[in-house]
RONU-645463 format. One line per 10 residues: number of its first residue (from 0); their letters; for each residue x, y, z negated of N, C-alpha, C, O, CB. Coordinates in steps of 0.02 Angstrom, whole numbers, plus 50000, padded with zeros to 5 digits. Glycine has a CB too. Layout:
BEGIN
NUM) a) X Y Z X Y Z X Y Z X Y Z X Y Z | ...
END
This chain:
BEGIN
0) xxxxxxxxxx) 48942 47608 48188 48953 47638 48252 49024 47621 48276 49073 47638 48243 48941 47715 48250 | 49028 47580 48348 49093 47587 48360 49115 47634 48395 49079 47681 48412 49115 47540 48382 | 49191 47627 48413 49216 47687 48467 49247 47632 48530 49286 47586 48520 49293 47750 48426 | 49216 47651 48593 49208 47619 48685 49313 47608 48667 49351 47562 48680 49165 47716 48788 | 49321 47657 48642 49410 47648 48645 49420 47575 48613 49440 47526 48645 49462 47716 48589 | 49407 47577 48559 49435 47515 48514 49423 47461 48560 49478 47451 48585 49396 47500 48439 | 49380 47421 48584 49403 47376 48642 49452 47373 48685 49479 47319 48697 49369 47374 48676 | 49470 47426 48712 49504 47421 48764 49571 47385 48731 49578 47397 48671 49511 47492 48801 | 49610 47352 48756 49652 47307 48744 49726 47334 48777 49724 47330 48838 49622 47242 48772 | 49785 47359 48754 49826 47380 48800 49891 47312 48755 49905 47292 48699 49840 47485 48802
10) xxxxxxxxxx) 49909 47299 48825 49948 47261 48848 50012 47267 48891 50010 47316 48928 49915 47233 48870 | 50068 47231 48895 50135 47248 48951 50074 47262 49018 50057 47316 49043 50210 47157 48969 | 50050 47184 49033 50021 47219 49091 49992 47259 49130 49999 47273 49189 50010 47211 49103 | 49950 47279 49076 49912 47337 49099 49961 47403 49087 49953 47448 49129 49839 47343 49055 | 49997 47411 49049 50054 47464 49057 50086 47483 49144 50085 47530 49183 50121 47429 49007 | 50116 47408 49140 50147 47392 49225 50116 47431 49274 50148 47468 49311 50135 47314 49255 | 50049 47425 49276 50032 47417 49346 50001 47494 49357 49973 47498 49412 49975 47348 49362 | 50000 47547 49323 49968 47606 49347 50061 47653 49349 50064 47713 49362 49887 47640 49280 | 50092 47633 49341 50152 47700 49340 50210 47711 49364 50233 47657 49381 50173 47714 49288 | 50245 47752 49375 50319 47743 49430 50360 47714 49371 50354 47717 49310 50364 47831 49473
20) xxxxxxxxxx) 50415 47679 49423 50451 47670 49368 50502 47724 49352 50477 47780 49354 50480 47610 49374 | 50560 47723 49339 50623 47768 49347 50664 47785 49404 50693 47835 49425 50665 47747 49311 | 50656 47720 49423 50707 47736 49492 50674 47768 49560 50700 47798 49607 50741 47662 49519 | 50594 47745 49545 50566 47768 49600 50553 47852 49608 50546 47883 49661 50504 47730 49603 | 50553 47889 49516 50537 47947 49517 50622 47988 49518 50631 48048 49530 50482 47960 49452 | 50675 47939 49503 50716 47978 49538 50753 47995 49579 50795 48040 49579 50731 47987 49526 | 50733 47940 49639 50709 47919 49712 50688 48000 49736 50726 48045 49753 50632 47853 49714 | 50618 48000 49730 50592 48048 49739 50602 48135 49739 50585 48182 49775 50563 48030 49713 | 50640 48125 49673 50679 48201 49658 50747 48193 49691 50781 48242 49679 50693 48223 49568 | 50765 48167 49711 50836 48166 49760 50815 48181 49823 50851 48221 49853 50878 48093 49766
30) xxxxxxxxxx) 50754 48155 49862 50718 48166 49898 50705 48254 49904 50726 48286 49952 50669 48123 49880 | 50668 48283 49849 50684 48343 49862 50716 48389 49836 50698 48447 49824 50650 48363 49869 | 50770 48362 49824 50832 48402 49808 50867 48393 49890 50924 48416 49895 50885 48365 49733 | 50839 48364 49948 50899 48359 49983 50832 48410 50037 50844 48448 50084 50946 48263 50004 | 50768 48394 50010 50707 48441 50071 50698 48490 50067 50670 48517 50114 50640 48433 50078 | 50719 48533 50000 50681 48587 49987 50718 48652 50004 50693 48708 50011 50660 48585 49919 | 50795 48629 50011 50832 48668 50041 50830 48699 50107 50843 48757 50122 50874 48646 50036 | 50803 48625 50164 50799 48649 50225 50726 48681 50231 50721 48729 50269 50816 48593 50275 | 50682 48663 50206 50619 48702 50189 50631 48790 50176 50610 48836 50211 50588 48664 50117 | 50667 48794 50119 50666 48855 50096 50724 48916 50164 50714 48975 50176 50697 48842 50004
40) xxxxxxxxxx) 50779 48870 50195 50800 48901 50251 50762 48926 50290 50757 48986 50302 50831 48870 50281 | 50725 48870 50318 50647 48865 50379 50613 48918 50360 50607 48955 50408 50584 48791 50374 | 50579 48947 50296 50548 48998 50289 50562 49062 50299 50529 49109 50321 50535 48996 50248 | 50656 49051 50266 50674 49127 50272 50701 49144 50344 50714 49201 50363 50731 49147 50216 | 50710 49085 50382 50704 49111 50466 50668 49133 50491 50672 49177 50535 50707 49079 50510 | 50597 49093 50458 50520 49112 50489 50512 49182 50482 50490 49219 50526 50455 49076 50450 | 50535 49200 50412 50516 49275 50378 50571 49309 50426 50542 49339 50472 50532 49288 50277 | 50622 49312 50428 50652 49370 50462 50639 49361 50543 50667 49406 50575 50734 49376 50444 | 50614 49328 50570 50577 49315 50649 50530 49364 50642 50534 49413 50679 50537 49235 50670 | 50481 49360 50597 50422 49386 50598 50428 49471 50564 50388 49517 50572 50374 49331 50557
50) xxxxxxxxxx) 50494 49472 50524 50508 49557 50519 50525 49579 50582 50501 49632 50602 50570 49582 50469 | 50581 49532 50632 50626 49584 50669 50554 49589 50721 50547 49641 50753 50719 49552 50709 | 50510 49544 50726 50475 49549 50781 50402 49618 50770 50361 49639 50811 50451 49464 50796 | 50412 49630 50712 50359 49687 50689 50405 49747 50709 50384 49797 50738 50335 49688 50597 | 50474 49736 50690 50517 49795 50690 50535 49819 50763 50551 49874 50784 50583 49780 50649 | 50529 49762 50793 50541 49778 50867 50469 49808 50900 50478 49859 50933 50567 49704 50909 | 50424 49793 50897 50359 49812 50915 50339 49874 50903 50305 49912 50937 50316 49775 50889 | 50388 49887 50806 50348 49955 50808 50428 50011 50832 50433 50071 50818 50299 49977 50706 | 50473 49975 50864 50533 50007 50897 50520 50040 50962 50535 50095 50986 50587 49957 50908 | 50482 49982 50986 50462 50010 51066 50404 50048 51075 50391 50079 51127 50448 49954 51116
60) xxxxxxxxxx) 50369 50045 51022 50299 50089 51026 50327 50158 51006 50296 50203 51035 50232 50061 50969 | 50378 50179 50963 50413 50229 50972 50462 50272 51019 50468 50333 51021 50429 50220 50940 | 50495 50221 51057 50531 50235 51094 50493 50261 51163 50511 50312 51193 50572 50183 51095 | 50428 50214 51187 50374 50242 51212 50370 50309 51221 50384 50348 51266 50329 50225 51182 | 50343 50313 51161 50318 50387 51147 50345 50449 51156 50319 50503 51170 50308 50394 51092 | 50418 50428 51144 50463 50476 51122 50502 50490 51217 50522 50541 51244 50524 50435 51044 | 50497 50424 51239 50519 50435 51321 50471 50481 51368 50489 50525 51406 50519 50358 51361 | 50402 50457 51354 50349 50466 51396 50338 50548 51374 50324 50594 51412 50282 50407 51383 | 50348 50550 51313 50362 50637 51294 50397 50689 51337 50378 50742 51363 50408 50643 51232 | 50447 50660 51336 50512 50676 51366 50493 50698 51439 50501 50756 51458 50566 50611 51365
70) xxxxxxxxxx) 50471 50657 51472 50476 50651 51561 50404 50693 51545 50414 50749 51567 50476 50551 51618 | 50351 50692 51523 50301 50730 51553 50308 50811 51532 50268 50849 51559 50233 50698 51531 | 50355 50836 51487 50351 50901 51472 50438 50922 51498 50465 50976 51485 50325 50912 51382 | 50470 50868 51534 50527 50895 51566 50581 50922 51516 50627 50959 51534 50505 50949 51612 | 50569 50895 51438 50588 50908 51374 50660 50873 51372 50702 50877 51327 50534 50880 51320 | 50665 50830 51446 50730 50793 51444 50787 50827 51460 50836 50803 51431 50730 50739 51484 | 50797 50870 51493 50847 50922 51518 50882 50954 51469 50941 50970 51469 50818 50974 51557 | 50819 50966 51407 50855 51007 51327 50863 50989 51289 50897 51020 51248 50835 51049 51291 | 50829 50909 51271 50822 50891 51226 50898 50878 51163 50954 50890 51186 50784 50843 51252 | 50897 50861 51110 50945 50839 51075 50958 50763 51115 50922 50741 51160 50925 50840 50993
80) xxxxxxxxxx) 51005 50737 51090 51035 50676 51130 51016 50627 51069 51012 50569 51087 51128 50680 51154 | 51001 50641 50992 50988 50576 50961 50976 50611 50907 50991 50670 50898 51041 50517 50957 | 50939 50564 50861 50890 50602 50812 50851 50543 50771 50885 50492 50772 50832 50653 50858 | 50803 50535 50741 50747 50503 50712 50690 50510 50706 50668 50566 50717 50751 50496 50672 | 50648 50461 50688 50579 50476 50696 50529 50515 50617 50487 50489 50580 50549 50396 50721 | 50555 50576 50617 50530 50589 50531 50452 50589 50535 50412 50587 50582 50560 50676 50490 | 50447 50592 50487 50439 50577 50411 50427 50499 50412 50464 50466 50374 50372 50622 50372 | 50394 50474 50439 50353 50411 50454 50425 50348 50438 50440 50307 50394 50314 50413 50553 | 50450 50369 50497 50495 50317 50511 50569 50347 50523 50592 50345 50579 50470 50277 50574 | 50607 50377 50468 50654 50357 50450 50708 50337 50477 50752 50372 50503 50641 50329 50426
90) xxxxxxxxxx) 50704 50254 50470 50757 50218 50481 50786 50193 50540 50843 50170 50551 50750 50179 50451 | 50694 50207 50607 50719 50209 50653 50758 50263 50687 50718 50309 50698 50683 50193 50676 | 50834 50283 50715 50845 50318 50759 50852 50321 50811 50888 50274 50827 50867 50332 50753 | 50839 50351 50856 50859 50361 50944 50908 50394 50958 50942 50430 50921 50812 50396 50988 | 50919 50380 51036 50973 50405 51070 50956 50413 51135 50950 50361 51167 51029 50368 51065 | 50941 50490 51175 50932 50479 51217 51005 50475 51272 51050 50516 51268 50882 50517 51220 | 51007 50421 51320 51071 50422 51367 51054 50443 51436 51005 50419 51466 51106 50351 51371 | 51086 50479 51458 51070 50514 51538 51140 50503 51581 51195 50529 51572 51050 50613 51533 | 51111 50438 51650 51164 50405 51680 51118 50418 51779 51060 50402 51791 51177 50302 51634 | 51159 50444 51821 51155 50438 51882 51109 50383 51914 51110 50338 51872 51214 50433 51897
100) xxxxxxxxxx) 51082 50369 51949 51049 50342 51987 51080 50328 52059 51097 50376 52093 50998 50375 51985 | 51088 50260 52085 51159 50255 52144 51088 50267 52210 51102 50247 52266 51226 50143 52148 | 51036 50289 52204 50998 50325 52277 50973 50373 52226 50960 50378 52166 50928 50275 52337 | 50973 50425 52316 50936 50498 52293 50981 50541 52231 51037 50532 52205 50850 50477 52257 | 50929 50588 52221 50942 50623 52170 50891 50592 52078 50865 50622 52031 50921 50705 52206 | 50898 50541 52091 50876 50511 52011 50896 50513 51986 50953 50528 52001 50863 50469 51986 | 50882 50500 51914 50926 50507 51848 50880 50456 51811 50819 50448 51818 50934 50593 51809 | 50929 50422 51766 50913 50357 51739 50891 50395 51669 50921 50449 51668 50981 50293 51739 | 50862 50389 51627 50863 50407 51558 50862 50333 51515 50820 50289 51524 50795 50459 51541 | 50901 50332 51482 50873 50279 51426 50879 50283 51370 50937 50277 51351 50890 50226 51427
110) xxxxxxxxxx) 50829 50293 51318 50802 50285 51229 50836 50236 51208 50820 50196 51253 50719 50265 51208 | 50866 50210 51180 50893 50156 51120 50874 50198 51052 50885 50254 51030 50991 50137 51124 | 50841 50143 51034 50795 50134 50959 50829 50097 50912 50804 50041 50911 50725 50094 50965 | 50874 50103 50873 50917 50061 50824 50885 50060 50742 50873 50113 50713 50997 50097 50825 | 50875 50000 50714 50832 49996 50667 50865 49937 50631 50899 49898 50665 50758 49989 50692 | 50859 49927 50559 50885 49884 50543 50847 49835 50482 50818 49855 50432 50941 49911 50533 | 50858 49772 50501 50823 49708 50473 50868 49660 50443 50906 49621 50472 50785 49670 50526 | 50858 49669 50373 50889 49639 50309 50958 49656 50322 50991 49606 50333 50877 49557 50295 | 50999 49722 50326 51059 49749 50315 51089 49741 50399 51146 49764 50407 51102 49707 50248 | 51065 49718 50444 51091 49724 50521 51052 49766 50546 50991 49766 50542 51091 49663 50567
120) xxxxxxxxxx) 51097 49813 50580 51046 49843 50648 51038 49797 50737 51073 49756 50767 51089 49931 50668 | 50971 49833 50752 50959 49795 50797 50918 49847 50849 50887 49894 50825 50924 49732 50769 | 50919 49838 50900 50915 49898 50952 50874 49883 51000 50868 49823 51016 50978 49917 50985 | 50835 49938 51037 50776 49914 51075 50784 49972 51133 50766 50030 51125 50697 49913 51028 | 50814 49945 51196 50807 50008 51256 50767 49990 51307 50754 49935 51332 50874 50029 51293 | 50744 50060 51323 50666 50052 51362 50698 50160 51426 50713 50218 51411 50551 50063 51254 | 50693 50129 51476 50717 50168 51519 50673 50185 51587 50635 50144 51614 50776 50140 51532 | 50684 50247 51606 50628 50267 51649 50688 50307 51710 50746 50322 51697 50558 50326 51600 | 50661 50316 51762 50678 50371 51827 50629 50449 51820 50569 50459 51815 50651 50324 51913 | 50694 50497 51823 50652 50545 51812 50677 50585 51885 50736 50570 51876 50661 50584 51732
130) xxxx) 50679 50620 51947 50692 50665 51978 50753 50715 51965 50742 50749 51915 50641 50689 51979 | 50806 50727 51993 50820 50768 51962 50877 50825 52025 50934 50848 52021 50848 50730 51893 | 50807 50827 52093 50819 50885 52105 50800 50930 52103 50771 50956 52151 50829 50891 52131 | 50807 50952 52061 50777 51026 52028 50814 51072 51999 50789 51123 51976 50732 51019 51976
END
């Protein structure tokens, strides 16, 4: 019985022709030693784009809430001036600011939502007209 191996015949040439050589494989790793850096930057931009832009979304959906609160129960006149959103959310805090209106008797209110993404804060104001002769 033979073995299909024992024929096969290995030779320089047949060595040659299936493999990198040296320079080409360290060609290649220089190659990404110089790509993988701007790659791995590119991601972690991508990643903090895509936090601040969750963080902002769920900033204004708070600030929303917390305005539209405000003006429909007239809660703005007493309210505290700045605070947070407990239990949930923490880290976001508000501020409500109350500034004149240059016609009529309006009053400007504006929420700033300050929240912070990878050790910076970053702030989201969302402002309404409320009446305020009364």
């Amino acid at each position: 019985m033979k073995c299909s191996l024992s024929r096969t015949r290995f030779s320089r040439e047949n060595l040659s022709r299936g493999g990198f050589t040296f320079a080409e494989v360290l060609a290649a790793l220089v190659f990404l030693g110089i790509l993988l850096p701007v790659v791995m930057q590119g991601l972690v931009l991508a990643n903090r784009a895509s936090i601040l832009a969750e963080r902002k979304r769920i900033a204004t959906h708070l600030g929303d809430g917390l305005l539209t609160e405000l003006v429909a129960t007239d809660d703005w006149q007493f309210a505290a001036s700045r605070g947070n959103f407990q239990p949930e959310h923490m880290e976001y805090q508000w501020e409500l600011v109350q500034s004149g209106w240059f016609e009529g008797d309006m009053l400007q209110l504006t929420v700033r939502v300050t929240f912070p993404v990878q050790g910076r804060p970053y702030q989201v104001e969302l402002a309404t007209l409320v009446d305020n002769s009364s």
